[in-house]
Backbone as XML, in Angstrom:
<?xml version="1.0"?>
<chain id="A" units="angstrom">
  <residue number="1" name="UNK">
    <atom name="N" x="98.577" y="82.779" z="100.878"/>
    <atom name="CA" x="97.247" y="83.302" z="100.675"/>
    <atom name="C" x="97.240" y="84.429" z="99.651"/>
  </residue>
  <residue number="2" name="UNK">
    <atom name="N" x="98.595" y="84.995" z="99.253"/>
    <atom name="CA" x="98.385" y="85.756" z="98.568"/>
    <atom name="C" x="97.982" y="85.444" z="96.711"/>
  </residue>
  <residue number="3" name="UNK">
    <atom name="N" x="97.001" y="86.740" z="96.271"/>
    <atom name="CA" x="96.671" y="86.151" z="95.083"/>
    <atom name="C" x="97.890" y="86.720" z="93.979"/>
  </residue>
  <residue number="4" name="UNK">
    <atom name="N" x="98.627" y="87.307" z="94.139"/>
    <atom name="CA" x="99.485" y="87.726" z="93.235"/>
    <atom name="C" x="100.312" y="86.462" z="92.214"/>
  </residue>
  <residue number="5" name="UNK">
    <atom name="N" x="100.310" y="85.670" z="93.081"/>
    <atom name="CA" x="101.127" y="84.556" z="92.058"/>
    <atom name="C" x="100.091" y="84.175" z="91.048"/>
  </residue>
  <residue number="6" name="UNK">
    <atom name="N" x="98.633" y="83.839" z="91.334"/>
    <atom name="CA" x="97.845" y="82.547" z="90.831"/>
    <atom name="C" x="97.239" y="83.852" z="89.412"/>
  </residue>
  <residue number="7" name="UNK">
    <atom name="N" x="97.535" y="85.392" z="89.787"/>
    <atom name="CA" x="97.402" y="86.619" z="88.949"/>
    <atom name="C" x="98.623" y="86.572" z="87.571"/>
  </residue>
  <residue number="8" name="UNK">
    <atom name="N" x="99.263" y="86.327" z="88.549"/>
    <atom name="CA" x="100.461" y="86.519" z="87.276"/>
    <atom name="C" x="101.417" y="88.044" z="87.690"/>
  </residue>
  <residue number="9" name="UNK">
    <atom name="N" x="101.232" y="88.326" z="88.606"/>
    <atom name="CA" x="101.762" y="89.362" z="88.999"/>
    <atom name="C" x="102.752" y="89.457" z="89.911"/>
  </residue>
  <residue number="10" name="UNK">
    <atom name="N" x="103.284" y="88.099" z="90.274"/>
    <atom name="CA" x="104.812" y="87.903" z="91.213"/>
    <atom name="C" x="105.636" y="87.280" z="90.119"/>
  </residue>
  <residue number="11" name="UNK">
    <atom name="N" x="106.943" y="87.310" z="90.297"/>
    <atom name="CA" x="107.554" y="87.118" z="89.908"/>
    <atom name="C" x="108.511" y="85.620" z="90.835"/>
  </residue>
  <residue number="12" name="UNK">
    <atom name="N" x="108.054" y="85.185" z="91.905"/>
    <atom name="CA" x="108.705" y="84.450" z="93.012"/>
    <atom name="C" x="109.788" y="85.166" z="93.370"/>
  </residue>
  <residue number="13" name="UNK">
    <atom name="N" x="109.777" y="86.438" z="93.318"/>
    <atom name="CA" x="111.368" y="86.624" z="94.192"/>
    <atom name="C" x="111.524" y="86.926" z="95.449"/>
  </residue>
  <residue number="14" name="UNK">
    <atom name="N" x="112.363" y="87.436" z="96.613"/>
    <atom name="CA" x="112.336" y="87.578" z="97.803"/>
    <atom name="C" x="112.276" y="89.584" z="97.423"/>
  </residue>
  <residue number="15" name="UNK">
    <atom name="N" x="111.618" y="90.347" z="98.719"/>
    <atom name="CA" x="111.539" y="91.543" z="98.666"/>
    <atom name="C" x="113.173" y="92.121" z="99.240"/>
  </residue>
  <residue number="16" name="UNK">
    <atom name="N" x="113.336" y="93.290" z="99.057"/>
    <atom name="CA" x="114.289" y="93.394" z="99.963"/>
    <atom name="C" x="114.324" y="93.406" z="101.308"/>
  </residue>
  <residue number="17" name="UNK">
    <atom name="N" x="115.346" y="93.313" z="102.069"/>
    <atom name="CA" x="115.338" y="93.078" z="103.718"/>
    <atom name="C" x="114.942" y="94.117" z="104.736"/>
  </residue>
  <residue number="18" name="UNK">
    <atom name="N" x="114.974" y="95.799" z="103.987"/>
    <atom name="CA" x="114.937" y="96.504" z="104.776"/>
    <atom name="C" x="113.291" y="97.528" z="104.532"/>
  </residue>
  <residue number="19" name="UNK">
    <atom name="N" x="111.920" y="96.327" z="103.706"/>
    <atom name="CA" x="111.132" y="96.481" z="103.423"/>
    <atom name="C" x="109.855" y="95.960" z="104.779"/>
  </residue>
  <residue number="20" name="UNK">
    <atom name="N" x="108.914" y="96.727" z="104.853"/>
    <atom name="CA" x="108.231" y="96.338" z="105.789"/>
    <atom name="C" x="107.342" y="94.803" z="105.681"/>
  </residue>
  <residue number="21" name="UNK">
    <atom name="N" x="107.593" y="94.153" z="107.093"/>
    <atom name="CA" x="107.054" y="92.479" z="107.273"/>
    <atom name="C" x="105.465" y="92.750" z="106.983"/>
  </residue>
  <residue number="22" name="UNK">
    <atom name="N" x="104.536" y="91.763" z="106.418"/>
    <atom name="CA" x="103.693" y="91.516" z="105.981"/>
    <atom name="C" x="102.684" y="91.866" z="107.355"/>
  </residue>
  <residue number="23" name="UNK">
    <atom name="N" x="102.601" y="91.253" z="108.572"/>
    <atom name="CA" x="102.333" y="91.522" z="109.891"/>
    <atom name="C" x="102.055" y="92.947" z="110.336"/>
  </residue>
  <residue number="24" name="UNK">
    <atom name="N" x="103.420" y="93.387" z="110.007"/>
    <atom name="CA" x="103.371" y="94.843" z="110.543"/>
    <atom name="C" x="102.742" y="96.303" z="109.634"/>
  </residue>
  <residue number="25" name="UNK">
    <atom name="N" x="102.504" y="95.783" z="108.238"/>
    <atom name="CA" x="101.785" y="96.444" z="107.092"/>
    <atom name="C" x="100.488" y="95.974" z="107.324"/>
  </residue>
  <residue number="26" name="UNK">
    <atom name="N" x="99.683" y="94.834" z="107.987"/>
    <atom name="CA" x="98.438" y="94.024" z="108.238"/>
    <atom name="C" x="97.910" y="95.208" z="109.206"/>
  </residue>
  <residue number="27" name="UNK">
    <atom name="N" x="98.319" y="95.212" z="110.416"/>
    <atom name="CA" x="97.861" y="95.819" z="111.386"/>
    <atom name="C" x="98.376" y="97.320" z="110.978"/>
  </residue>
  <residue number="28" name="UNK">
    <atom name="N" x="98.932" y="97.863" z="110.440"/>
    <atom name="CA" x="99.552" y="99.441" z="110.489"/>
    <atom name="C" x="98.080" y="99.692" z="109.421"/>
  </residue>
  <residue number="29" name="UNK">
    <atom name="N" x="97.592" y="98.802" z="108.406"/>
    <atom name="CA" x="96.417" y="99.232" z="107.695"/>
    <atom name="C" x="95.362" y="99.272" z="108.146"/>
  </residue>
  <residue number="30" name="UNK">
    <atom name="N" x="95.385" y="97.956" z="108.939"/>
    <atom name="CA" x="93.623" y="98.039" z="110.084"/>
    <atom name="C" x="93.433" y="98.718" z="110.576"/>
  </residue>
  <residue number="31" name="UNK">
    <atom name="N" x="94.757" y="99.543" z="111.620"/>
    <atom name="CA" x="94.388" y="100.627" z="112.386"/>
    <atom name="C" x="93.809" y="101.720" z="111.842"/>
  </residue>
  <residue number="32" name="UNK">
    <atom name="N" x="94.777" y="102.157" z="110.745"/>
    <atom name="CA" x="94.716" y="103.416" z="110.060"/>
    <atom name="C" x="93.040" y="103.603" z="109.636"/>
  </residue>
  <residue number="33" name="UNK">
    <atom name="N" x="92.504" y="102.259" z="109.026"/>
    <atom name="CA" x="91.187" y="101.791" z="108.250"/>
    <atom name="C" x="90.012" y="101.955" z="109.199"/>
  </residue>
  <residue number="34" name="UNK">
    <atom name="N" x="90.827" y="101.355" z="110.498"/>
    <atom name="CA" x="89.525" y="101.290" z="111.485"/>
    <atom name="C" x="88.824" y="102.779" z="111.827"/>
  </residue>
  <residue number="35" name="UNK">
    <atom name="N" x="89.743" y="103.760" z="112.367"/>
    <atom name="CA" x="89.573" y="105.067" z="112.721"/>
    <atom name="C" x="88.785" y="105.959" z="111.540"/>
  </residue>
  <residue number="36" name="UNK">
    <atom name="N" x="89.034" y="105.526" z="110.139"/>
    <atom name="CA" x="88.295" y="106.291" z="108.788"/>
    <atom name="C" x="87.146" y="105.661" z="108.562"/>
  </residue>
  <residue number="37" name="UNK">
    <atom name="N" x="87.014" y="104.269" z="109.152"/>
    <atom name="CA" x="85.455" y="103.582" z="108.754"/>
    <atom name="C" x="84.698" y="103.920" z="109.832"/>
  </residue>
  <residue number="38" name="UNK">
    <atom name="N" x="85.206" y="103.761" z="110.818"/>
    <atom name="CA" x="84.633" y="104.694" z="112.254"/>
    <atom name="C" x="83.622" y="105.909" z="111.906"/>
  </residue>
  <residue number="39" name="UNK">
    <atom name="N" x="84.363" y="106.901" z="111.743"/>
    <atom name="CA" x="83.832" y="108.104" z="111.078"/>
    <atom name="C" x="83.613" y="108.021" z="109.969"/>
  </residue>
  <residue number="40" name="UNK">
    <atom name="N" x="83.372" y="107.439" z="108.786"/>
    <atom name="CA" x="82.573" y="107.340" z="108.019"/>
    <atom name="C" x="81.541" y="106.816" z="108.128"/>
  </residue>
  <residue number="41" name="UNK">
    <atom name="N" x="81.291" y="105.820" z="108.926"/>
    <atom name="CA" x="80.019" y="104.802" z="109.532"/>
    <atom name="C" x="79.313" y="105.787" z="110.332"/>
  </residue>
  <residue number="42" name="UNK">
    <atom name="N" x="80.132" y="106.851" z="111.110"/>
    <atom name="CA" x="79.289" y="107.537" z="112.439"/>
    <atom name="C" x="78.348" y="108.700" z="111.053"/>
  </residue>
  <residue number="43" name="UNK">
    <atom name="N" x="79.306" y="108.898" z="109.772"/>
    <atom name="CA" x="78.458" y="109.979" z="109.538"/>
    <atom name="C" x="77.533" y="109.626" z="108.759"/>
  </residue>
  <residue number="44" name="UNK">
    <atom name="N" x="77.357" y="108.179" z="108.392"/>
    <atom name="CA" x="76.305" y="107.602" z="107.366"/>
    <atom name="C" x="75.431" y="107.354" z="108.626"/>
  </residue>
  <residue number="45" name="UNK">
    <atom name="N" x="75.114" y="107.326" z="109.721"/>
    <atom name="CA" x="74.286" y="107.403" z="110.756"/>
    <atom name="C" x="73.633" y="108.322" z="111.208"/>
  </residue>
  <residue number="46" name="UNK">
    <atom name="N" x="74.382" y="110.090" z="110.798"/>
    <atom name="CA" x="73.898" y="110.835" z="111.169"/>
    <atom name="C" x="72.729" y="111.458" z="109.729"/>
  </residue>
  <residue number="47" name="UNK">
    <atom name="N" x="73.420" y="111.048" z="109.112"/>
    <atom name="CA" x="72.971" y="111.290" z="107.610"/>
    <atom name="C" x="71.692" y="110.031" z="107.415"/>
  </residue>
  <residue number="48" name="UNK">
    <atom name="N" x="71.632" y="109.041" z="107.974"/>
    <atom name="CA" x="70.208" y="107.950" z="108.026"/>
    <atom name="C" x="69.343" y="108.377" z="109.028"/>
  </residue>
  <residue number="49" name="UNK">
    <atom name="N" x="69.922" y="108.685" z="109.855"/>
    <atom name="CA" x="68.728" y="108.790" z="111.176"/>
    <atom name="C" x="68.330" y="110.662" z="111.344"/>
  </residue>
  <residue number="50" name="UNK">
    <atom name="N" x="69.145" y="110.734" z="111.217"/>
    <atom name="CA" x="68.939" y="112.849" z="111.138"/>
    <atom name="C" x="68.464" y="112.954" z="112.488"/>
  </residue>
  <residue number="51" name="UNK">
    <atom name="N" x="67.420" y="113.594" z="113.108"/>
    <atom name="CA" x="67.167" y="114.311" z="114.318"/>
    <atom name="C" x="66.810" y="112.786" z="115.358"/>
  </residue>
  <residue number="52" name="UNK">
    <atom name="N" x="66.795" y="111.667" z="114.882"/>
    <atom name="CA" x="66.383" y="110.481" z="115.875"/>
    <atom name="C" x="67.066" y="110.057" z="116.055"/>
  </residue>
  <residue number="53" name="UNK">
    <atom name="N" x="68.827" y="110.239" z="116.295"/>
    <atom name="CA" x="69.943" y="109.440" z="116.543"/>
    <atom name="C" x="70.277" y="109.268" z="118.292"/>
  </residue>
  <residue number="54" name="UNK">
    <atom name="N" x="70.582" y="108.104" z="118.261"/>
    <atom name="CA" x="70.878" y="108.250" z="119.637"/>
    <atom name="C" x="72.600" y="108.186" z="119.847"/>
  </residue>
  <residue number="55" name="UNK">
    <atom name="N" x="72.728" y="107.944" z="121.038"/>
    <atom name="CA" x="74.268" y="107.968" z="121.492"/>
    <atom name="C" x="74.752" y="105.958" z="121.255"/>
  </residue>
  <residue number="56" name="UNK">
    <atom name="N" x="74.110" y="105.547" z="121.322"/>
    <atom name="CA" x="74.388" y="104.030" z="121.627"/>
    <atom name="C" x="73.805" y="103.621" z="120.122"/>
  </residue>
  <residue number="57" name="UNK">
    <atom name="N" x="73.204" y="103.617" z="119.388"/>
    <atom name="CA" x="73.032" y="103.819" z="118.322"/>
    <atom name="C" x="73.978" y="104.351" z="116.850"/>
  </residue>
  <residue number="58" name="UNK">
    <atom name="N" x="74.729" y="105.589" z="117.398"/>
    <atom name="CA" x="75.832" y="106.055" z="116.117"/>
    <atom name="C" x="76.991" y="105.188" z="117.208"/>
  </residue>
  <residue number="59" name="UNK">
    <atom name="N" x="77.525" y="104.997" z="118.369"/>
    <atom name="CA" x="78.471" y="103.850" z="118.701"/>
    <atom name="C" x="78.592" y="102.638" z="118.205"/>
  </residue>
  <residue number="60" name="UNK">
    <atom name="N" x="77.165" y="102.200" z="117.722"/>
    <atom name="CA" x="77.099" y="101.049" z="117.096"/>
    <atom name="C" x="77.269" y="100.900" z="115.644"/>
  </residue>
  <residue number="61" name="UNK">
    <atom name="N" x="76.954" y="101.805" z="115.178"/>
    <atom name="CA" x="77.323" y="102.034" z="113.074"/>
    <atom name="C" x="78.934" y="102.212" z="113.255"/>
  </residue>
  <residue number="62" name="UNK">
    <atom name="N" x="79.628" y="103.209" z="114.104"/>
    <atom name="CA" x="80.929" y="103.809" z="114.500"/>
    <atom name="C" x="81.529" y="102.168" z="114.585"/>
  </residue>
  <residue number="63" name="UNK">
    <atom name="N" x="81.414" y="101.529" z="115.693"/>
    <atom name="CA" x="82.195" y="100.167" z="115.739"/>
    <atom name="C" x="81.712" y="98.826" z="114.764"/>
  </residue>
  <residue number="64" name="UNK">
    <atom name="N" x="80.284" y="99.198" z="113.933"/>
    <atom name="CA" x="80.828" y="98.156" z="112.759"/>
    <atom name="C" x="81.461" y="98.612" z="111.475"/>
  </residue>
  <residue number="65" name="UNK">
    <atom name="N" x="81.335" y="100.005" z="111.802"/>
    <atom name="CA" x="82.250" y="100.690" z="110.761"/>
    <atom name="C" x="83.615" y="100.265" z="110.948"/>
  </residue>
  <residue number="66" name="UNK">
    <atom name="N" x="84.127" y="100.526" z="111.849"/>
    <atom name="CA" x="86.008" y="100.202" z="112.264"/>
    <atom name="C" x="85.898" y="98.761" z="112.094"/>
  </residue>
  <residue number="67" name="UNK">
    <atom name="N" x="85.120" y="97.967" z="112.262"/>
    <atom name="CA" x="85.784" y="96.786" z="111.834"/>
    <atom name="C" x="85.599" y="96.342" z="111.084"/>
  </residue>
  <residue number="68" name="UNK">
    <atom name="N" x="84.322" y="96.885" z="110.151"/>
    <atom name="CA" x="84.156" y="96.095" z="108.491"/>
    <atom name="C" x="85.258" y="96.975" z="107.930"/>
  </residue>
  <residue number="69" name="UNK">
    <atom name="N" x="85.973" y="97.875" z="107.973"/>
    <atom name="CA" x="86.898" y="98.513" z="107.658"/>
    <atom name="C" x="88.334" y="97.931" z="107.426"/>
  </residue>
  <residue number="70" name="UNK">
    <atom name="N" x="88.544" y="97.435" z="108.730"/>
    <atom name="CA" x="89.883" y="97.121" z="109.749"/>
    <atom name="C" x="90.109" y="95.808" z="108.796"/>
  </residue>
  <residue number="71" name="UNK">
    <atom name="N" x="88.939" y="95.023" z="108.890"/>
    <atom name="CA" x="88.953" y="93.718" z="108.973"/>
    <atom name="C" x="89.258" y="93.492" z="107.071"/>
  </residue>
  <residue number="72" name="UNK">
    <atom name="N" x="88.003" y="94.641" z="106.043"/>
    <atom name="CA" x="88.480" y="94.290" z="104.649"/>
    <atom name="C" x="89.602" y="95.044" z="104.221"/>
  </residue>
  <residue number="73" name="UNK">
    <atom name="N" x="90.204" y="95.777" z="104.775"/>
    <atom name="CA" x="91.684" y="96.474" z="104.448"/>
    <atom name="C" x="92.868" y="95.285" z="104.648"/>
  </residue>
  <residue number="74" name="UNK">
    <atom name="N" x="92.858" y="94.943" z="105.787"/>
    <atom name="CA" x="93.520" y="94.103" z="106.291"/>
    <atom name="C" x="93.618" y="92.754" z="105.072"/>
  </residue>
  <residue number="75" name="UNK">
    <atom name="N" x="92.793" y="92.143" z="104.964"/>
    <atom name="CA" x="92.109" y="91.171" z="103.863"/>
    <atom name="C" x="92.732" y="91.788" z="102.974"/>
  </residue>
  <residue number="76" name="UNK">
    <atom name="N" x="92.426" y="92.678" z="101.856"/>
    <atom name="CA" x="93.178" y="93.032" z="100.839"/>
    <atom name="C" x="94.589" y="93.266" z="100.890"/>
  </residue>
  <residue number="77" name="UNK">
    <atom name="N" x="95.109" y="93.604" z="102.179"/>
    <atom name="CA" x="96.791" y="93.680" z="101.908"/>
    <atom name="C" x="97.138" y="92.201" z="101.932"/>
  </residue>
  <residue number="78" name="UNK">
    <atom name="N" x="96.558" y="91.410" z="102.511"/>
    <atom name="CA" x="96.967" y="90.069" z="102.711"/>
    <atom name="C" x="97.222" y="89.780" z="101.510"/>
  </residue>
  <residue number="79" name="UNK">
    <atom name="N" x="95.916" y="89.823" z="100.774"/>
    <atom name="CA" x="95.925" y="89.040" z="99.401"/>
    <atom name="C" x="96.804" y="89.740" z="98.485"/>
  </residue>
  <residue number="80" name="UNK">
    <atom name="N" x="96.914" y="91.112" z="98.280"/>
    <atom name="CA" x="97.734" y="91.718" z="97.040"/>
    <atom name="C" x="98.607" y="92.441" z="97.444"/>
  </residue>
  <residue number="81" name="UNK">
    <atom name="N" x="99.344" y="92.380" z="98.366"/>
    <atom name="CA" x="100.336" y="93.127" z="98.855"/>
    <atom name="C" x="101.367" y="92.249" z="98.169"/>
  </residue>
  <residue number="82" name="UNK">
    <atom name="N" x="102.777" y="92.781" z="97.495"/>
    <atom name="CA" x="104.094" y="91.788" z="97.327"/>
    <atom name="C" x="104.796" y="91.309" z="99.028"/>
  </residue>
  <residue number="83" name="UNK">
    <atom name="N" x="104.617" y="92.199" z="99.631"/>
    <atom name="CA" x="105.134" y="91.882" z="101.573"/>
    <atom name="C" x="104.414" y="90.636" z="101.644"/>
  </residue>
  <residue number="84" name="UNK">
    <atom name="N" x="103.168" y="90.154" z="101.328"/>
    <atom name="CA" x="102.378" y="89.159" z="102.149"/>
    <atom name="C" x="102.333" y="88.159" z="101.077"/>
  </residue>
  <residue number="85" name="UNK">
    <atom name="N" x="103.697" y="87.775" z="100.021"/>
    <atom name="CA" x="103.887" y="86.683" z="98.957"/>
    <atom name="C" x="104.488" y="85.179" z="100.141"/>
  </residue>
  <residue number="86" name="UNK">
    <atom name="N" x="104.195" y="84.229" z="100.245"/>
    <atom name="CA" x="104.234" y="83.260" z="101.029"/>
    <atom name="C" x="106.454" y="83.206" z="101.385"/>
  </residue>
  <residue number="87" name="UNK">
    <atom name="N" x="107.039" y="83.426" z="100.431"/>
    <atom name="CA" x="108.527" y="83.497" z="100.272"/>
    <atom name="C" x="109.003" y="84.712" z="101.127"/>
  </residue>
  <residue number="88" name="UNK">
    <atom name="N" x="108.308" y="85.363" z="100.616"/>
    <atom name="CA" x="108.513" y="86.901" z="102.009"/>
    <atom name="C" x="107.873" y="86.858" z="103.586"/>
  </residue>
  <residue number="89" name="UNK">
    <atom name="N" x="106.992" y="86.021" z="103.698"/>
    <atom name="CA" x="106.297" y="85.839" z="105.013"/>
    <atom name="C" x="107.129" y="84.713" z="105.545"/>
  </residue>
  <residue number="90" name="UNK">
    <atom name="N" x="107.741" y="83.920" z="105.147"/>
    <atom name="CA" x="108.770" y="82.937" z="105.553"/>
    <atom name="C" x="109.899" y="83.261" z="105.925"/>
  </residue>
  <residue number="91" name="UNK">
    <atom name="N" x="110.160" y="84.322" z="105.040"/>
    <atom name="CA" x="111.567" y="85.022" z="105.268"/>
    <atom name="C" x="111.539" y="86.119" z="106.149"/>
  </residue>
  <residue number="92" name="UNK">
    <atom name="N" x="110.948" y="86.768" z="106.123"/>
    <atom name="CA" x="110.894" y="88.631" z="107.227"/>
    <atom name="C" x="109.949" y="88.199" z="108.213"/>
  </residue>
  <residue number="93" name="UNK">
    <atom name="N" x="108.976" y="87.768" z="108.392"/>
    <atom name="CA" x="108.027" y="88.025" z="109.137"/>
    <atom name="C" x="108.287" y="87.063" z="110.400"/>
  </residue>
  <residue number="94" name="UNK">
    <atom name="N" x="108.060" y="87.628" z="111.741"/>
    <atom name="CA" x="108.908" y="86.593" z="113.050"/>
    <atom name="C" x="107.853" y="85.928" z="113.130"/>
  </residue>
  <residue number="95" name="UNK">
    <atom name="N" x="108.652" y="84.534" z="113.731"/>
    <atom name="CA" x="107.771" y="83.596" z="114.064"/>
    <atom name="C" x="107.461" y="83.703" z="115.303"/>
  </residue>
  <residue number="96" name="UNK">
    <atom name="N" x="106.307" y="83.333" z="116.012"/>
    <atom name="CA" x="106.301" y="83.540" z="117.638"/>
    <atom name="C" x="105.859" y="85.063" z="118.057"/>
  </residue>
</chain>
């Protein structure tokens, strides 16, 4: 899935071995992404609604923030990360 080859920007080689699995760079970015879109979403809520905000209301900008976040971070390492080149996900990344 990654676009680096069809770019011109791989070379087909294998990464080294003691480089982080494609998997574990996927989720170590979502998390990180989710918690900053979170609070960025909660404060574009407080900043839209000003004195009419409710509690269930900025929870709801807050959690589509973390996951339109989570979800296009994630997406971009997939695609342009060298870890997530189909030869390296075959090779490092566990199966199961």
């Amino acid at each position: 899935m990654a676009l680096r080859r069809m770019l011109g920007y791989s070379d087909g080689e294998l990464m080294r071995s003691d480089a982080k699995p494609c998997s574990r760079l996927m989720r170590q970015t979502a998390g990180i992404f989710s918690v900053g879109g979170a609070l960025g979403f909660w404060v574009l809520c407080r900043l839209h609604y000003g004195p009419r905000i409710t509690v269930p209301r900025s929870l709801r900008w807050a959690t589509c923030g973390a996951i339109s976040m989570s979800s296009s971070t994630a997406l971009l390492v997939r695609l342009f990360s060298p870890e997530c080149e189909p030869q390296n996900i075959a090779a490092y990344d566990k199966k199961g």
